[in-house]
N, C-alpha and C positions, 0 to 999 in steps of 0.2 A: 314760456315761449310758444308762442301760433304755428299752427303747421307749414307758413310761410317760409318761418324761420329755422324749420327743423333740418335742413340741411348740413347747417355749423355749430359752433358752440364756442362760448365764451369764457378761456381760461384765465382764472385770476392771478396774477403777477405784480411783483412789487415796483416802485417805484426804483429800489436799486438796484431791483438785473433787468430795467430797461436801457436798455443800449442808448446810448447820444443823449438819454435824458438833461444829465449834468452840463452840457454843452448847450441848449437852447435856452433860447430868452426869451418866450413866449410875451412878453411885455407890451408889444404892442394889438393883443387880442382884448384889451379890455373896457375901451373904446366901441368893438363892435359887440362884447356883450352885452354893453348897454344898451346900445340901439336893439338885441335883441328884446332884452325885456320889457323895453317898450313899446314894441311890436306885441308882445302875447299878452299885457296887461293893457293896454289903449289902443289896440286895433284888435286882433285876433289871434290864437293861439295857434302854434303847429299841430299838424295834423300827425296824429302817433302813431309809427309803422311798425310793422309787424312783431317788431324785437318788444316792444311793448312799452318803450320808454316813454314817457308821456314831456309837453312842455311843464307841465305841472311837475315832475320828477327834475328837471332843468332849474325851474324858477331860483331855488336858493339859492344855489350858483351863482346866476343872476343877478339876484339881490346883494350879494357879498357884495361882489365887482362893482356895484353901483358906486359906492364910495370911497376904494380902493386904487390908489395910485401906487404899485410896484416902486420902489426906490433902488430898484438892484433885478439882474436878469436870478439872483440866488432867490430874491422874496418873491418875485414873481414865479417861478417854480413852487415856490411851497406856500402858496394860496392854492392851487392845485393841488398838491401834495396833503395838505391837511382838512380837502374837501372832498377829495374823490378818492376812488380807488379807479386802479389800470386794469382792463380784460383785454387780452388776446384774443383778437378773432378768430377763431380756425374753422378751415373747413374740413369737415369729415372725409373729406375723399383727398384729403393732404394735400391738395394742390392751391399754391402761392397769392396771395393779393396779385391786384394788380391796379397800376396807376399808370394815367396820360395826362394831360395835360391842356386848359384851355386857356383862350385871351380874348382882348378887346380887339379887335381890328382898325384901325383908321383908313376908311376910303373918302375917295374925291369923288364927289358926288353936286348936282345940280339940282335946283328946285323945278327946271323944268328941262322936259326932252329935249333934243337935238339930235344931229344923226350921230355923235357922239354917244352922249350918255343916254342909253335906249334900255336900260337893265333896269325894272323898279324894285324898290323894298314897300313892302304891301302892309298895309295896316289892316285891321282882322273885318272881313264883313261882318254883313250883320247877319247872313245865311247859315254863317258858322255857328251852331250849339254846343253846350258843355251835353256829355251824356255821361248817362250814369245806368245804374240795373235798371232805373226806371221806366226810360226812356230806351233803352239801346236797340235797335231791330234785331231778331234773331240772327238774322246774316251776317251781322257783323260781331267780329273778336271783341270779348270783353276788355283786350288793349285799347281799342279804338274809345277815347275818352273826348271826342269833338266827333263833330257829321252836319251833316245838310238838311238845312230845315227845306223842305218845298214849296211852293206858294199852295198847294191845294194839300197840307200838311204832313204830310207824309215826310218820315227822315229816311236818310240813307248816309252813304259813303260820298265826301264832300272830294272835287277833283283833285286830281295828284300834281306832283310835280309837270310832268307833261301836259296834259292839260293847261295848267295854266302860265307854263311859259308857253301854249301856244295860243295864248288870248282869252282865258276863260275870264277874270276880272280887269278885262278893257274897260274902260267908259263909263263906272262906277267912281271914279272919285276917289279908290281909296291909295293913289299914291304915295308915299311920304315923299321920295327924292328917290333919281336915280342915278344908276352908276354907270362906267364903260364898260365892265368884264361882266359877263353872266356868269364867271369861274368865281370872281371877289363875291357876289353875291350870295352864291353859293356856299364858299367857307364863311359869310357873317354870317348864314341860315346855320351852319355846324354850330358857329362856338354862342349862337343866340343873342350877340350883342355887337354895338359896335359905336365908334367915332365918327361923325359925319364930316367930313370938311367942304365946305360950299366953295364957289369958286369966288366969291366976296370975301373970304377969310373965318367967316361966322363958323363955329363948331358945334352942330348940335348931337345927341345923341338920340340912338334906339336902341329897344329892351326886349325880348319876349313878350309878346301877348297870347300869344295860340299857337297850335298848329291845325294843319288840317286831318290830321288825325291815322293819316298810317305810320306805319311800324318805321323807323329810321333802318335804313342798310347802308352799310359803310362800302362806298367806293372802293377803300383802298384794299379791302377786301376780294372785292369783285378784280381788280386788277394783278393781283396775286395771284388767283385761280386761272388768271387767263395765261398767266406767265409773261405780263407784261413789266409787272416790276417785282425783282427778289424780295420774298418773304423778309429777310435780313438790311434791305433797302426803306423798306418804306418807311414813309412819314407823309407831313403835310408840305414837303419842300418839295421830295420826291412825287407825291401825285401831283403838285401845281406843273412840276417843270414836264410830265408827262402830257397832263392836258394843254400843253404851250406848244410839245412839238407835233399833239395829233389832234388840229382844230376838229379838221370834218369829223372826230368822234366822240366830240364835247357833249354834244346832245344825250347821243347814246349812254355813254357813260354815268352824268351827270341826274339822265331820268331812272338811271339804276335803282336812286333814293328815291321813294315816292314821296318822301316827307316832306310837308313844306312849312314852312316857319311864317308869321306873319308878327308884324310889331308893333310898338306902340312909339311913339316920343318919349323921352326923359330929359329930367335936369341935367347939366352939362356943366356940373362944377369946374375949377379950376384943377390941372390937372398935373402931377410932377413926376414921373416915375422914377423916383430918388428917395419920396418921401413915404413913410409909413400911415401917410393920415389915410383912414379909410374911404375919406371925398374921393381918392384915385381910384377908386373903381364902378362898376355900373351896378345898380339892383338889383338883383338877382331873384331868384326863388322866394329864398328867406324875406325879401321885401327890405333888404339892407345893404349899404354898401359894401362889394366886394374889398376884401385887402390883398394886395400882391400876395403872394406866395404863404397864406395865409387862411385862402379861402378854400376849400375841398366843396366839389360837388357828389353826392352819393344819390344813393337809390332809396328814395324818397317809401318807395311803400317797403323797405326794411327799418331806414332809420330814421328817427326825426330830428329837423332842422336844430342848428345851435347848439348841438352836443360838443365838445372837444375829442380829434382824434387827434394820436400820436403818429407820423408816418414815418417808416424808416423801410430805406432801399438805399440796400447797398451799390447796387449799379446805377443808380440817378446818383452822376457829380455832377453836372454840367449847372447844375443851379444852387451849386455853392461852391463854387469855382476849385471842382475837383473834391470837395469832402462829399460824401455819403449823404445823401439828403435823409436828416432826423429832424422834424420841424413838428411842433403841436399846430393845429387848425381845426377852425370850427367850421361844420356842415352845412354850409351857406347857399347850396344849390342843388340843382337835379341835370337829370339829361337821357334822352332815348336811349343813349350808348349806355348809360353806367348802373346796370344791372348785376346784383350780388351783393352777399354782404361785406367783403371785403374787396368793392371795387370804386375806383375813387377819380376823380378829372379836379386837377390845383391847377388853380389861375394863379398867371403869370405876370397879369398886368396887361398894359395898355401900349398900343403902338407896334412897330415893324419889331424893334428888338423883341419885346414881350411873345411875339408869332415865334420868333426865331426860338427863342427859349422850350416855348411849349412844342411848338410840332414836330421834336424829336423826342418826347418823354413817352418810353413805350417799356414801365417795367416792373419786375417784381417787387412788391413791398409788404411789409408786415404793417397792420392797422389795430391800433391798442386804442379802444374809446374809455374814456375817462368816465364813471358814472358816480353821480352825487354820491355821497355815503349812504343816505336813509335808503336810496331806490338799489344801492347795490347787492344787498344781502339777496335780494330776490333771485339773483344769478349765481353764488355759491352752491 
């Protein structure tokens, strides 16, 4: 394990004193494992984070699933069960997983201004660069993984939030459609994705393409220190209905996050949220379709995409109408917020209910990653 990783460590546990085990039906993950492996075998493979798992440690897995249709939620458990072995995350200084929660958004949105919809969603210039050691200026945190290219070459720090809600990419073109709220826009830039609805009825979507390159700070943070809403209060219901009743300090608030998100268009399949087919969700990180309650996003430079975690939090009911949420999901995404090895954001889906569900999910969980058999001995 990398000095990245040396904070935690990974206890091996059986399959039978894992709690809720017996109770899930993991049955509908096997669909988007395929899509994984065809993602790291005809496009490109994940990148291995710090724990050292590689997609190549993944692959067999993989490959099982390729041809495997579960007849029972009992055989789908033990194709897992007779492939992997179960580690208990732990962190050394004994303090809990933790998991929240994200979704798709659907806003009404226009393909052109009015004094209505005046909020744009920004597709990525072209001034925006990936940066790396190679390239990073001294000045800037080796977090900073995007910057400004100059015209007379020089990089730097590309503008912030403020900045450019105060006009900085006017008059370039790179509009996709805009909204009425600068607050909705805002939470699409959080959860990184969203539903377009036009006012012709056409539904398109956007995905992540970049950011601009600073550090994400969470508002609801910031509004807890200031004693504007109880520690114990908040969520995503609680800071919209906050910024509803204090317009003139939308700005302020809002430019708290310097992060800015910019996006791209996507496919805009048929869409049910009833159904388990993985079409219901948007592409994510992994470059595959999200599944409701299914998908975990993690922190990308610990774990690599397409692993199966097991989550169990005893105080998340509300997303299984009052049991204890134990669900297996596989590592589908990333996020500024989701930093650590046992920290985790489950998509909910798509739509108002899907927001409702997620933006109360603020809780402790134990996180068990399933690892291939061949790659497991390495962590005993």
């Amino acid at each position: 394990m990398s000095d990245q990783a040396s904070d935690f460590v990974l206890q091996a546990i059986s399959f039978d004193t894992l709690e809720g085990w017996r109770d899930d039906d993991p049955s509908g993950l096997f669909e988007v494992m395929r899509r994984c492996r065809r993602q790291i075998t005809d496009v490109k493979p994940y990148r291995t984070g710090s724990l050292g798992l590689s997609a190549e440690d993944l692959l067999p897995l993989l490959m099982d699933a390729e041809n495997f249709t579960p007849a029972s939620p009992a055989s789908a458990r033990a194709f897992f069960e007779t492939r992997c072995r179960p580690f208990l995350i732990r962190s050394k200084d004994g303090r809990p997983g933790f998991v929240t929660a994200f979704y798709e958004p659907e806003i009404e949105v226009s393909e052109r201004p009015d004094d209505v919809f005046r909020f744009p969603f920004y597709s990525r210039p072209n001034d925006l660069i990936d940066l790396d050691d190679g390239n990073r200026p001294a000045e800037l945190d080796e977090s900073y993984v995007f910057g400004r290219l100059h015209d007379d070459g020089r990089i730097g720090a590309y503008p912030d939030r403020r900045e450019i809600d105060r006009g900085f990419l006017e008059g370039r073109g790179l509009e996709i459609a805009w909204a009425k709220s600068k607050v909705d826009v805002f939470f699409v830039h959080v959860q990184g994705a969203a539903r377009l609805r036009y006012r012709d009825g056409r539904i398109g979507r956007i995905t992540y393409a970049a950011k601009a390159g600073h550090a994400f700070s969470a508002i609801g943070k910031l509004l807890i220190e200031r004693g504007e809403i109880d520690r114990a209060e908040i969520s995503m219901q609680s800071i919209r209905a906050w910024l509803a009743s204090h317009p003139e300090r939308v700005d302020e608030v809002l430019w708290h996050n310097r992060s800015y998100i910019f996006f791209r268009e996507a496919p805009s399949p048929a869409i049910s949220l009833q159904t388990a087919d993985p079409e219901a969700g948007p592409v994510a990180a992994a470059k595959v379709p999200l599944l409701a309650g299914r998908s975990l996003a993690v922190d990308r430079l610990i774990h690599t995409f397409g692993f199966p975690f097991f989550i169990r939090s005893d105080s998340l009911t509300h997303l299984d109408h009052g049991r204890p949420f134990r669900r297996l999901m596989l590592a589908l995404d990333t996020g500024s917020a989701i930093v650590g090895p046992a920290r985790g954001d489950i998509f909910t889906g798509s739509g108002d209910l899907a927001g409702e569900r997620a933006g109360t999910v603020r809780n402790d969980a134990d996180f068990v990653i399933l690892i291939p058999k061949a790659a497991a001995g390495r962590f005993d």
